[in-house]
Jmol script that loads the backbone (N, CA, C; Angstrom):
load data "model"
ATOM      1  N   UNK A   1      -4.361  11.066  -5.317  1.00  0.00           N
ATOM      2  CA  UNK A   1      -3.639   9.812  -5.342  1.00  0.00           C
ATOM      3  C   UNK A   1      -2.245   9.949  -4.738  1.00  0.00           C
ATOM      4  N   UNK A   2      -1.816  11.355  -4.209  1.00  0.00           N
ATOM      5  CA  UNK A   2      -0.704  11.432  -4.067  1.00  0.00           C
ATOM      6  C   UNK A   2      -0.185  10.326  -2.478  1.00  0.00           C
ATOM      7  N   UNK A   3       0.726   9.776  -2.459  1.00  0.00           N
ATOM      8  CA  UNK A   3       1.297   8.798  -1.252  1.00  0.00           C
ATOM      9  C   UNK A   3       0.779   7.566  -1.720  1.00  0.00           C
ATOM     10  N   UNK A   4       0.071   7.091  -3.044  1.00  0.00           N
ATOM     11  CA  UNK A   4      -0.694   5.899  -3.212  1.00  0.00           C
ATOM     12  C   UNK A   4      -0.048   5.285  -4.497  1.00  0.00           C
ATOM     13  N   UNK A   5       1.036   5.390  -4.338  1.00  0.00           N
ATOM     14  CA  UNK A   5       1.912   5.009  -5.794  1.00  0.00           C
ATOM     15  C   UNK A   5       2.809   4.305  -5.036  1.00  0.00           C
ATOM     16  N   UNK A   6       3.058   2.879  -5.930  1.00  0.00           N
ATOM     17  CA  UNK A   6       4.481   2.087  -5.042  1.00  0.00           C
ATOM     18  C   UNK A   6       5.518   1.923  -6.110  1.00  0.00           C
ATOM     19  N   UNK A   7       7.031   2.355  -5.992  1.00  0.00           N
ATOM     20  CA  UNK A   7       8.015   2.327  -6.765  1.00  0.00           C
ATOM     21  C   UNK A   7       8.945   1.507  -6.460  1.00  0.00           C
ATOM     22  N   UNK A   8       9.962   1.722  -7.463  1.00  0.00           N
ATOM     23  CA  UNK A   8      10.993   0.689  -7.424  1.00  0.00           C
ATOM     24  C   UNK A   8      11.847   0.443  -9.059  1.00  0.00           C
ATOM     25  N   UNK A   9      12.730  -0.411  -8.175  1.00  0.00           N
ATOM     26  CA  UNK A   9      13.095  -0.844 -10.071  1.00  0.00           C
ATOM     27  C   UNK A   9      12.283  -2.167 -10.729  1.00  0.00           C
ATOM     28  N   UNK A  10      11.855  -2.745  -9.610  1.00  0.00           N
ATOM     29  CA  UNK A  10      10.437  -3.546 -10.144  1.00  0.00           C
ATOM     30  C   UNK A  10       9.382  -3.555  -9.595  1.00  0.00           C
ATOM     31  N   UNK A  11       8.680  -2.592  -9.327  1.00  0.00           N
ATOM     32  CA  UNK A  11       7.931  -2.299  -8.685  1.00  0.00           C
ATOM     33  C   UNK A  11       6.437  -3.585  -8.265  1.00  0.00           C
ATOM     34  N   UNK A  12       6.060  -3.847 -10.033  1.00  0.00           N
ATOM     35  CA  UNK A  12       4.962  -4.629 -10.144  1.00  0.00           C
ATOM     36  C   UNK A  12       5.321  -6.298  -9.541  1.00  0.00           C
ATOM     37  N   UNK A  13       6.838  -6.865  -9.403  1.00  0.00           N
ATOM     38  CA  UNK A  13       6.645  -8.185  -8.534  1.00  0.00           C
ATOM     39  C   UNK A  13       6.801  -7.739  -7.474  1.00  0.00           C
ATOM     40  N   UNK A  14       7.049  -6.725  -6.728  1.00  0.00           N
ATOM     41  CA  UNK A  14       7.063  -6.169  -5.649  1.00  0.00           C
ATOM     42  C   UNK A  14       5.888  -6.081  -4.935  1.00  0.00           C
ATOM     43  N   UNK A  15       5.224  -5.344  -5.936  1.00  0.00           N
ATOM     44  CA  UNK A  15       3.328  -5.263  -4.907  1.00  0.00           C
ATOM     45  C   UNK A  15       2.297  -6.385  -5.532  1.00  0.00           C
ATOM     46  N   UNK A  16       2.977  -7.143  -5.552  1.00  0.00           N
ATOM     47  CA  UNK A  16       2.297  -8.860  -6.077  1.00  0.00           C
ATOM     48  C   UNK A  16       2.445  -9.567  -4.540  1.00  0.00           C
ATOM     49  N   UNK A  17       3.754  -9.067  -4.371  1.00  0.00           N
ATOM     50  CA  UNK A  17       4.556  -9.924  -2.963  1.00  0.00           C
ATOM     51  C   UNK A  17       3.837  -9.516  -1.587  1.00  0.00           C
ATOM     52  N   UNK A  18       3.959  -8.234  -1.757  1.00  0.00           N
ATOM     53  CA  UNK A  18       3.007  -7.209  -0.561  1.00  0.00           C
ATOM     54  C   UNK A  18       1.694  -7.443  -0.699  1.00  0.00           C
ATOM     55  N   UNK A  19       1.218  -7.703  -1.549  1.00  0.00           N
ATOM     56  CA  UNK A  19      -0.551  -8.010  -1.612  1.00  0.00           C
ATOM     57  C   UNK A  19      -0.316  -9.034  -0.594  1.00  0.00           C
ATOM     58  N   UNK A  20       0.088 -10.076  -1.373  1.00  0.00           N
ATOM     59  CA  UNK A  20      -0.020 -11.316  -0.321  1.00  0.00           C
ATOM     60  C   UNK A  20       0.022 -11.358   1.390  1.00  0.00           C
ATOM     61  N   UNK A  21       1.315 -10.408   0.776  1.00  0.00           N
ATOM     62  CA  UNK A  21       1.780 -10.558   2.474  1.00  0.00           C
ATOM     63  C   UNK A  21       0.690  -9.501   3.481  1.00  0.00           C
ATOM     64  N   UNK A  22       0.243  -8.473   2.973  1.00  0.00           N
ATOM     65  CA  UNK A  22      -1.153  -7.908   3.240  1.00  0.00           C
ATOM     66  C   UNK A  22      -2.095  -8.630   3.718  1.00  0.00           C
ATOM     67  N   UNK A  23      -2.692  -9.071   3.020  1.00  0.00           N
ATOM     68  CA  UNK A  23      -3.651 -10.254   2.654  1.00  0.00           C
ATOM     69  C   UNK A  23      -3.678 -11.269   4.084  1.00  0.00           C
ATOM     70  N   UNK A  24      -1.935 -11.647   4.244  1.00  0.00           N
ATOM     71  CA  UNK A  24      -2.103 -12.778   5.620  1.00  0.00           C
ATOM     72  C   UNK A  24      -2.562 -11.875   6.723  1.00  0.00           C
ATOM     73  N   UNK A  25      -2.467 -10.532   7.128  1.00  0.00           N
ATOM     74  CA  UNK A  25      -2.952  -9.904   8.149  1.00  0.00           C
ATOM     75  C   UNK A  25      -4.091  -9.136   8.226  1.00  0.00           C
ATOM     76  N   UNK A  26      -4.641  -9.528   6.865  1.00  0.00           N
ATOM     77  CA  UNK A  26      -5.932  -8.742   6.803  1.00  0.00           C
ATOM     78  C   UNK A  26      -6.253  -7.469   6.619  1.00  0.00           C
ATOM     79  N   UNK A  27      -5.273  -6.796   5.622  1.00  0.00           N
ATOM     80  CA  UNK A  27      -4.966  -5.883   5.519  1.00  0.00           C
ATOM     81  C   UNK A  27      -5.214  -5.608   3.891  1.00  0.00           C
ATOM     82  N   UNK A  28      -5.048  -4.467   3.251  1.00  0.00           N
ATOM     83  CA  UNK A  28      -5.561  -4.059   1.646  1.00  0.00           C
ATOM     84  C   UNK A  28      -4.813  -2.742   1.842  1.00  0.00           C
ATOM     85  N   UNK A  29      -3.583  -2.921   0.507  1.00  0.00           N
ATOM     86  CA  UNK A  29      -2.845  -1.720   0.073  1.00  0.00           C
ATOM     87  C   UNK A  29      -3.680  -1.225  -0.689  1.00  0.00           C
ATOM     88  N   UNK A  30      -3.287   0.128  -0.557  1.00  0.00           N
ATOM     89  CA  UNK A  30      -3.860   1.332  -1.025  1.00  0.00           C
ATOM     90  C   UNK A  30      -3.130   1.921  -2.447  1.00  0.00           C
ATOM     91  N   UNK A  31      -1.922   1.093  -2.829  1.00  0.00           N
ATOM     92  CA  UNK A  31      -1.552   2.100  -4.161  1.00  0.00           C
ATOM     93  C   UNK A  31      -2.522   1.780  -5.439  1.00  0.00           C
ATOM     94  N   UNK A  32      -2.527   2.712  -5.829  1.00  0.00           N
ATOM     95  CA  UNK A  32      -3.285   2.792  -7.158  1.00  0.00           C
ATOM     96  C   UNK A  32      -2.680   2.498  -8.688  1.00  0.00           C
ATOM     97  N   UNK A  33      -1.128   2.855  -8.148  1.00  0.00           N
ATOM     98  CA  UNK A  33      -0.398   2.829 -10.036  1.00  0.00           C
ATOM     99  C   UNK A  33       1.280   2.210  -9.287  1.00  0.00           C
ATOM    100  N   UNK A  34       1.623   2.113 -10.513  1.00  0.00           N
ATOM    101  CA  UNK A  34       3.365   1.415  -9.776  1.00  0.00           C
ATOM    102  C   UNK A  34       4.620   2.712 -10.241  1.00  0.00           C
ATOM    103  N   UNK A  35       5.247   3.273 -10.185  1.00  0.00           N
ATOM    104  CA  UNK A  35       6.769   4.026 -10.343  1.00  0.00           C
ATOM    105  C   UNK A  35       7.353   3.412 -11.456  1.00  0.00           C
ATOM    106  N   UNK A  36       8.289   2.880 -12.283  1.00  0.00           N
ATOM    107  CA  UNK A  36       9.780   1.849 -12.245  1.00  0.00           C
ATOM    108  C   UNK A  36      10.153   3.201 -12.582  1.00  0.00           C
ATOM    109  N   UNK A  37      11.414   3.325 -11.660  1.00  0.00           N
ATOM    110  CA  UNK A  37      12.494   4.468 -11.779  1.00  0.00           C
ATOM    111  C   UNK A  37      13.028   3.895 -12.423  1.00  0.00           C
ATOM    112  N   UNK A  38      13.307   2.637 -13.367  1.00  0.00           N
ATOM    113  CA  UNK A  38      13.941   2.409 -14.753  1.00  0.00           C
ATOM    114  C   UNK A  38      13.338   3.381 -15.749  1.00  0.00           C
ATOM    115  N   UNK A  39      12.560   3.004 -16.248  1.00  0.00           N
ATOM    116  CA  UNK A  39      11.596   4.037 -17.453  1.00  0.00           C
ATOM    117  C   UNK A  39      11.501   5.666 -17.220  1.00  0.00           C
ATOM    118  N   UNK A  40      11.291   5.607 -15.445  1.00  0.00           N
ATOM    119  CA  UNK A  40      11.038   7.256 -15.423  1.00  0.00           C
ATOM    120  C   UNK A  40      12.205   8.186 -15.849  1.00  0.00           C
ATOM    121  N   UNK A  41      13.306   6.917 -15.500  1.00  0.00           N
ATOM    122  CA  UNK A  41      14.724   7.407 -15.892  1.00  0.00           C
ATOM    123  C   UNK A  41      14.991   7.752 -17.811  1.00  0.00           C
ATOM    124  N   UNK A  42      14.729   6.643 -17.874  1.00  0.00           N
ATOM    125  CA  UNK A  42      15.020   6.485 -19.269  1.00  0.00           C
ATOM    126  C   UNK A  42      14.183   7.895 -20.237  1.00  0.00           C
ATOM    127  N   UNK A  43      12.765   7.940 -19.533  1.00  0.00           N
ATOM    128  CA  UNK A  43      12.090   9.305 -20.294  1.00  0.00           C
ATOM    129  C   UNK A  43      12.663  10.462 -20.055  1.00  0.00           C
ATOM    130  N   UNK A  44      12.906  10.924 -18.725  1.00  0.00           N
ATOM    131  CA  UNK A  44      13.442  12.052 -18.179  1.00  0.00           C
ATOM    132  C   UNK A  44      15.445  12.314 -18.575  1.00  0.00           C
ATOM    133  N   UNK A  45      15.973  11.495 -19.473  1.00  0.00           N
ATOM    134  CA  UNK A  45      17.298  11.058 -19.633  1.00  0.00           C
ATOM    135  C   UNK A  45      17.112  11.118 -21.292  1.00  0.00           C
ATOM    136  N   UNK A  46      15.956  11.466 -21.832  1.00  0.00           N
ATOM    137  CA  UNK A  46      15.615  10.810 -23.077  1.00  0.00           C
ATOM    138  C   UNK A  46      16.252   9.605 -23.706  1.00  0.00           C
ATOM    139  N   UNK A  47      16.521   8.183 -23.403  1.00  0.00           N
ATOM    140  CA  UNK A  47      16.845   7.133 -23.532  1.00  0.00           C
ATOM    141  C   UNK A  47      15.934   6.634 -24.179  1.00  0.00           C
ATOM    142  N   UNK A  48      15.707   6.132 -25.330  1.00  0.00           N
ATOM    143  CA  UNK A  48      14.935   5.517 -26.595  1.00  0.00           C
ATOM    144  C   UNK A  48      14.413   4.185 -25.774  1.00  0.00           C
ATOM    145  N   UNK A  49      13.211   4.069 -25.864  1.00  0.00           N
ATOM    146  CA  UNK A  49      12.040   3.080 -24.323  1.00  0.00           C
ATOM    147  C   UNK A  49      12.330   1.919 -25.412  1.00  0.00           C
ATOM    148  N   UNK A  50      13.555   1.221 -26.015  1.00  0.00           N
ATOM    149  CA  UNK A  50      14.061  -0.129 -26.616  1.00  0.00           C
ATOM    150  C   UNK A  50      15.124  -0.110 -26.049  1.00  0.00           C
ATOM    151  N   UNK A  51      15.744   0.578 -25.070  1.00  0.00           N
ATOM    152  CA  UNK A  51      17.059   0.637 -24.522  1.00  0.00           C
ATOM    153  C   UNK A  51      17.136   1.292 -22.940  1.00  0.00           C
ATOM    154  N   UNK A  52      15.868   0.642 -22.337  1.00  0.00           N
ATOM    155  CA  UNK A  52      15.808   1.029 -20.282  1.00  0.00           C
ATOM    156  C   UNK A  52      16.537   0.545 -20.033  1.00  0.00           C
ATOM    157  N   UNK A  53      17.458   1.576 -18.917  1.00  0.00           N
ATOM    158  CA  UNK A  53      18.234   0.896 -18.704  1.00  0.00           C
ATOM    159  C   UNK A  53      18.026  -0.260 -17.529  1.00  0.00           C
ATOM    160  N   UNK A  54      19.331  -0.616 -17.050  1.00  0.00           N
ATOM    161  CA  UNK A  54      19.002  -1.982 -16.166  1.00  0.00           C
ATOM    162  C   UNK A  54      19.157  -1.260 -14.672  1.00  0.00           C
ATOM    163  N   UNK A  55      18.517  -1.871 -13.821  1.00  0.00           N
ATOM    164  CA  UNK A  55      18.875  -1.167 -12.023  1.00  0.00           C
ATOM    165  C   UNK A  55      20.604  -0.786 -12.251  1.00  0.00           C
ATOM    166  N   UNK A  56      21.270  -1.473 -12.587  1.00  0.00           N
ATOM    167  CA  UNK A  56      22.324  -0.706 -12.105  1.00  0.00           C
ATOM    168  C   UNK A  56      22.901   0.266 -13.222  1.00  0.00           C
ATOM    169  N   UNK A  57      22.277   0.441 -14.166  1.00  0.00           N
ATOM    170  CA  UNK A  57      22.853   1.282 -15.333  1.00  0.00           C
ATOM    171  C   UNK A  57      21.560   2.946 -14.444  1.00  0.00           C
ATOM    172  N   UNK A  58      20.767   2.431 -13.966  1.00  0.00           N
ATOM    173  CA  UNK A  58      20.572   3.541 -13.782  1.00  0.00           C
ATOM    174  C   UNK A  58      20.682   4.138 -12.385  1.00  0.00           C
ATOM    175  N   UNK A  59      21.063   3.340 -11.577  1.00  0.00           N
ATOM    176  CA  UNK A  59      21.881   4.257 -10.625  1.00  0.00           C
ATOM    177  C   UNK A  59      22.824   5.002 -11.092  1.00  0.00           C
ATOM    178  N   UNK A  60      23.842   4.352 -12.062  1.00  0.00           N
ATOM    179  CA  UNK A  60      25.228   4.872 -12.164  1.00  0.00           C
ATOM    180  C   UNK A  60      24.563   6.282 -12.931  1.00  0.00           C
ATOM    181  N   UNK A  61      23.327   6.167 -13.670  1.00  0.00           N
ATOM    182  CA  UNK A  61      23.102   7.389 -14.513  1.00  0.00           C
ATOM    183  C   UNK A  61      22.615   8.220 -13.166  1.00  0.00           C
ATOM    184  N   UNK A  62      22.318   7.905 -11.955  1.00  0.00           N
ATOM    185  CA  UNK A  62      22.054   9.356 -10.783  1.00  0.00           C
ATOM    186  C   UNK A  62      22.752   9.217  -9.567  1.00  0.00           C
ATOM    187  N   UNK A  63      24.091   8.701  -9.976  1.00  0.00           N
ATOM    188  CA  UNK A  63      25.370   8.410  -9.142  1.00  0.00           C
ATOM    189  C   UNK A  63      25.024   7.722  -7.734  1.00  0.00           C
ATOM    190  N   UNK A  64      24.409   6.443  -8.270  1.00  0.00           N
ATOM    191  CA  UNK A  64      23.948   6.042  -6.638  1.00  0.00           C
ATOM    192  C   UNK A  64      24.427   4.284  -7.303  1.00  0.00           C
ATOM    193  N   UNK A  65      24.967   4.077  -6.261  1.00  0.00           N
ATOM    194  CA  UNK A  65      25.429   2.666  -6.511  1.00  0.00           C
ATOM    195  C   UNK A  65      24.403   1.614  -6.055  1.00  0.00           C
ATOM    196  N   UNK A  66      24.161   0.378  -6.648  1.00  0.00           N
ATOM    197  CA  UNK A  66      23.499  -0.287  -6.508  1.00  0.00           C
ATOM    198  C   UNK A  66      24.257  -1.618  -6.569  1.00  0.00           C
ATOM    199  N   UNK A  67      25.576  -1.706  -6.740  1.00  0.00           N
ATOM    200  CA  UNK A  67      26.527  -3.284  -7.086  1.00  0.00           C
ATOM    201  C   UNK A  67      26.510  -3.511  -5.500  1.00  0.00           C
ATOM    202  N   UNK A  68      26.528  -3.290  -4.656  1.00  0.00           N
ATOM    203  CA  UNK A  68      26.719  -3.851  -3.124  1.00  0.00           C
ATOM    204  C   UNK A  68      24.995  -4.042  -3.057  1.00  0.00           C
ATOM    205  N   UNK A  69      24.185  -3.736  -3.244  1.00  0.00           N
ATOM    206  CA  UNK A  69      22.763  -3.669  -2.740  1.00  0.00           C
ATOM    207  C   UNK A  69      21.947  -4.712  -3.021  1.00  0.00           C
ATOM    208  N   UNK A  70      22.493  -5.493  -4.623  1.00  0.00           N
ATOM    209  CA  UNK A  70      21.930  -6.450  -4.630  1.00  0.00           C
ATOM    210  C   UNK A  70      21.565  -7.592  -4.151  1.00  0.00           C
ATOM    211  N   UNK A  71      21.977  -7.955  -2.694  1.00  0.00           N
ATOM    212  CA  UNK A  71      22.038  -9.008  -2.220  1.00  0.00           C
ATOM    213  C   UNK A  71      21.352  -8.524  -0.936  1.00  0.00           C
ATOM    214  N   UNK A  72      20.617  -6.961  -1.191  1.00  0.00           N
ATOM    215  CA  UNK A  72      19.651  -6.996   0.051  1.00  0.00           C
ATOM    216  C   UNK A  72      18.378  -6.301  -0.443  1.00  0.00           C
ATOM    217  N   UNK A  73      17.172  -7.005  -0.018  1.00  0.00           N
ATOM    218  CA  UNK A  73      15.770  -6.027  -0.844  1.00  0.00           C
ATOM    219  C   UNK A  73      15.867  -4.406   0.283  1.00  0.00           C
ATOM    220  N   UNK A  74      15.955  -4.292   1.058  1.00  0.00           N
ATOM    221  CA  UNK A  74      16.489  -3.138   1.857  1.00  0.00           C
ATOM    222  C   UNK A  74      16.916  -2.296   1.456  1.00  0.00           C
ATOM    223  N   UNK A  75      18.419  -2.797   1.285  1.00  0.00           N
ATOM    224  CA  UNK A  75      18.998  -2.024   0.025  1.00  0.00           C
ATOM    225  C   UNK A  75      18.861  -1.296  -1.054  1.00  0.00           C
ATOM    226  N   UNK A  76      18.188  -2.735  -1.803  1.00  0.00           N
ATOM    227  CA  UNK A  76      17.893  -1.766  -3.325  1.00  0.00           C
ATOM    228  C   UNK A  76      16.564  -0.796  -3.324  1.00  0.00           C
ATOM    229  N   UNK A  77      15.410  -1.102  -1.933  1.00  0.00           N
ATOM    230  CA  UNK A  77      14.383   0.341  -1.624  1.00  0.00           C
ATOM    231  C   UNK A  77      15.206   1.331  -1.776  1.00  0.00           C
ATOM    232  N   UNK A  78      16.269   1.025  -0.281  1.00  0.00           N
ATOM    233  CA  UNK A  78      16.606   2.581  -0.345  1.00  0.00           C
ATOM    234  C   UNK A  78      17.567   2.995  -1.348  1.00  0.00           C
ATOM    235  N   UNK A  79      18.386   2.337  -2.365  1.00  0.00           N
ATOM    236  CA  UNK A  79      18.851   2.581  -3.350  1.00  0.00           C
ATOM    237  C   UNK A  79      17.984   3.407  -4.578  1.00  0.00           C
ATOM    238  N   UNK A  80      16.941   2.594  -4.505  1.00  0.00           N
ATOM    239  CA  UNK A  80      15.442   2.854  -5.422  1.00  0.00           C
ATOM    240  C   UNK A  80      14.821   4.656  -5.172  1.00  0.00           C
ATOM    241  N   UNK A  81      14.949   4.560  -3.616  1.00  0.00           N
ATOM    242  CA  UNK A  81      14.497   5.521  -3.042  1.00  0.00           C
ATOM    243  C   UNK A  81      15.593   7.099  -3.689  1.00  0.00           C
ATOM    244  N   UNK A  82      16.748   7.109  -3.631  1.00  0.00           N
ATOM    245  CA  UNK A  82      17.905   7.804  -3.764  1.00  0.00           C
ATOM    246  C   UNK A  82      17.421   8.475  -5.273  1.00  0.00           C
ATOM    247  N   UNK A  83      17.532   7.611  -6.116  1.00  0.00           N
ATOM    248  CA  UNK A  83      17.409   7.095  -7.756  1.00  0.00           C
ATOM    249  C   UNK A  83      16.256   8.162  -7.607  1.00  0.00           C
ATOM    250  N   UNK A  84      15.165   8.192  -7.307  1.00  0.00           N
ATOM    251  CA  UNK A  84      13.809   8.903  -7.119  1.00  0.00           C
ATOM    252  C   UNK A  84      13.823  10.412  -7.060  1.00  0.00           C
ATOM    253  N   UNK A  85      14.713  10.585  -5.437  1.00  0.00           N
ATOM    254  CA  UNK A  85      15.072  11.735  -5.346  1.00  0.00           C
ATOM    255  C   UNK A  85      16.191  12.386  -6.569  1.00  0.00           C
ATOM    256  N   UNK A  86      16.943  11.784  -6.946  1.00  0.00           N
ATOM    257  CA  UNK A  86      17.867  12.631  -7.705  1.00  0.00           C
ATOM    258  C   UNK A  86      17.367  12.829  -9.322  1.00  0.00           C
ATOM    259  N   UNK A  87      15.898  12.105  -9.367  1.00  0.00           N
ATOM    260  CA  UNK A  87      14.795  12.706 -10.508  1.00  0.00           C
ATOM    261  C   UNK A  87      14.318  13.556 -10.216  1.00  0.00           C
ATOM    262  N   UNK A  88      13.995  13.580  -9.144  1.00  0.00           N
ATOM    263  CA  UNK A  88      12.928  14.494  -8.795  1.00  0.00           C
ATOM    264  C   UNK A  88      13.901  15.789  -8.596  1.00  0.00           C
ATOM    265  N   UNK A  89      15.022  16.069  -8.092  1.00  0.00           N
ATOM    266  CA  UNK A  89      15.980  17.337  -8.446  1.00  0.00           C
ATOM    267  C   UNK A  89      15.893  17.521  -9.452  1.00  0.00           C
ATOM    268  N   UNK A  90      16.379  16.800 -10.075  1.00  0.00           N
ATOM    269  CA  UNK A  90      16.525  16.889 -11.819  1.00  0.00           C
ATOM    270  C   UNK A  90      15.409  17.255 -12.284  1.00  0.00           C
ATOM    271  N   UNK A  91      14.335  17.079 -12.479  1.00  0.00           N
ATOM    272  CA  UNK A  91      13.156  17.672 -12.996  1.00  0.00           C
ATOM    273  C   UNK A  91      13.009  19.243 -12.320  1.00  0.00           C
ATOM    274  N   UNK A  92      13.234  19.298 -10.913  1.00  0.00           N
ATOM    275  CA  UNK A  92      12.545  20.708 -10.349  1.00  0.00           C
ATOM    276  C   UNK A  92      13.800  21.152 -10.925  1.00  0.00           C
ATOM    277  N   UNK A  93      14.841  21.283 -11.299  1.00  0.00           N
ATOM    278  CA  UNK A  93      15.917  22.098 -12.125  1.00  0.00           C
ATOM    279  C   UNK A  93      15.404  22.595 -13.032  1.00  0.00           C
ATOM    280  N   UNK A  94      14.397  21.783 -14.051  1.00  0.00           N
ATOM    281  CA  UNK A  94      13.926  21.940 -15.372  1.00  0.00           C
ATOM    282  C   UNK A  94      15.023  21.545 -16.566  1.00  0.00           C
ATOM    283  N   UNK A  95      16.010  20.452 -15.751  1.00  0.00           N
ATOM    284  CA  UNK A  95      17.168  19.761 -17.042  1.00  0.00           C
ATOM    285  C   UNK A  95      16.380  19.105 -17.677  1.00  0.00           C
ATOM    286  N   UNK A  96      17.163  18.978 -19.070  1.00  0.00           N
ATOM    287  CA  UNK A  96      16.739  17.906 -20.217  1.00  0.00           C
ATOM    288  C   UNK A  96      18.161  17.429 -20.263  1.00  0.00           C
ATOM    289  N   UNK A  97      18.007  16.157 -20.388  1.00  0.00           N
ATOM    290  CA  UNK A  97      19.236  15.292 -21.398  1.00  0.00           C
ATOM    291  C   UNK A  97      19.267  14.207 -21.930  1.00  0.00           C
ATOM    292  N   UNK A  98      20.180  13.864 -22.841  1.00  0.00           N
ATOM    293  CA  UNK A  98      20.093  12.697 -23.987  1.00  0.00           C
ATOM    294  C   UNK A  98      21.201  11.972 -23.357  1.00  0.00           C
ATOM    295  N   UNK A  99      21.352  10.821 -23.170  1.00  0.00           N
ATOM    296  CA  UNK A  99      22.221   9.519 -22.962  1.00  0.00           C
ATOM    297  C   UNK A  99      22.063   8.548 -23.444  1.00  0.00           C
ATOM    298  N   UNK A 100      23.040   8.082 -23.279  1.00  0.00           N
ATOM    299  CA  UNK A 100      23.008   6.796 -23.954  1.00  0.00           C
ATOM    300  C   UNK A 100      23.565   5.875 -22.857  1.00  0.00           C
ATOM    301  N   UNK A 101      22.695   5.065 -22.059  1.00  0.00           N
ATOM    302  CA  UNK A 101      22.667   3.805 -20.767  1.00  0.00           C
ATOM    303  C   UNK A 101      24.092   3.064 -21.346  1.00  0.00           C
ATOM    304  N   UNK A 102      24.418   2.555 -22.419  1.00  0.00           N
ATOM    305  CA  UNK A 102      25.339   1.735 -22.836  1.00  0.00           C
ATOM    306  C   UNK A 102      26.709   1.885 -22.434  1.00  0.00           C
ATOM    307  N   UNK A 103      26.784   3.090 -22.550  1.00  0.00           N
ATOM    308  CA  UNK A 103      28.015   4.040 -22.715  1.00  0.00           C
ATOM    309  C   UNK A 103      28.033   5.176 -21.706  1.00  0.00           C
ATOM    310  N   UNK A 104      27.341   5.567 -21.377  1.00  0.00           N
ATOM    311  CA  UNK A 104      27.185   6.384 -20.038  1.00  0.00           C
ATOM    312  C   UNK A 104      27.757   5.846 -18.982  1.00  0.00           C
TER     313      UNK A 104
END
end "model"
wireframe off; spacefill off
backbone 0.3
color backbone group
């Protein structure tokens, strides 16, 4: 399944939008499951899953800004995209940590 996953910080109205737009050219995506680098954050951050944080609480938690981005879907991919990679460091490190989104 690997390359067949679509992410994001909302991933699921995202590939609602792309079906469609698929769909007008006759075309059929291939992902199988969705990302939200909100949650992946929040598990890998140990953040209590009653307190995900929001797109921009969790950039600021993998130092990637997202306050200019909102006003482009472009943007917040490759914002999304950043957010991804600096999990995916973070995991091949083998860090653990506890935060708190509120206050962080």
């Amino acid at each position: 399944m690997e390359g067949h996953i679509a992410g994001g910080f909302h991933p699921d109205a995202h590939t609602q939008l792309l079906t469609r737009l698929f769909a007008e050219v006759n075309l059929s995506p291939t992902w199988h499951q969705s990302a939200h680098i909100r949650q992946l954050t929040a598990g890998a951050l140990g953040i209590p899953p009653t307190h995900t944080p929001t797109a921009e609480q969790t950039g600021n938690l993998w130092g990637v800004s997202v306050r200019n981005a909102r006003h482009s879907a472009a943007q917040m991919a490759k914002a999304a995209v950043a957010c991804f990679d600096a999990l995916e460091h973070f995991a091949a490190a083998g860090r653990t940590a506890s935060v708190d989104p509120l206050t962080d």
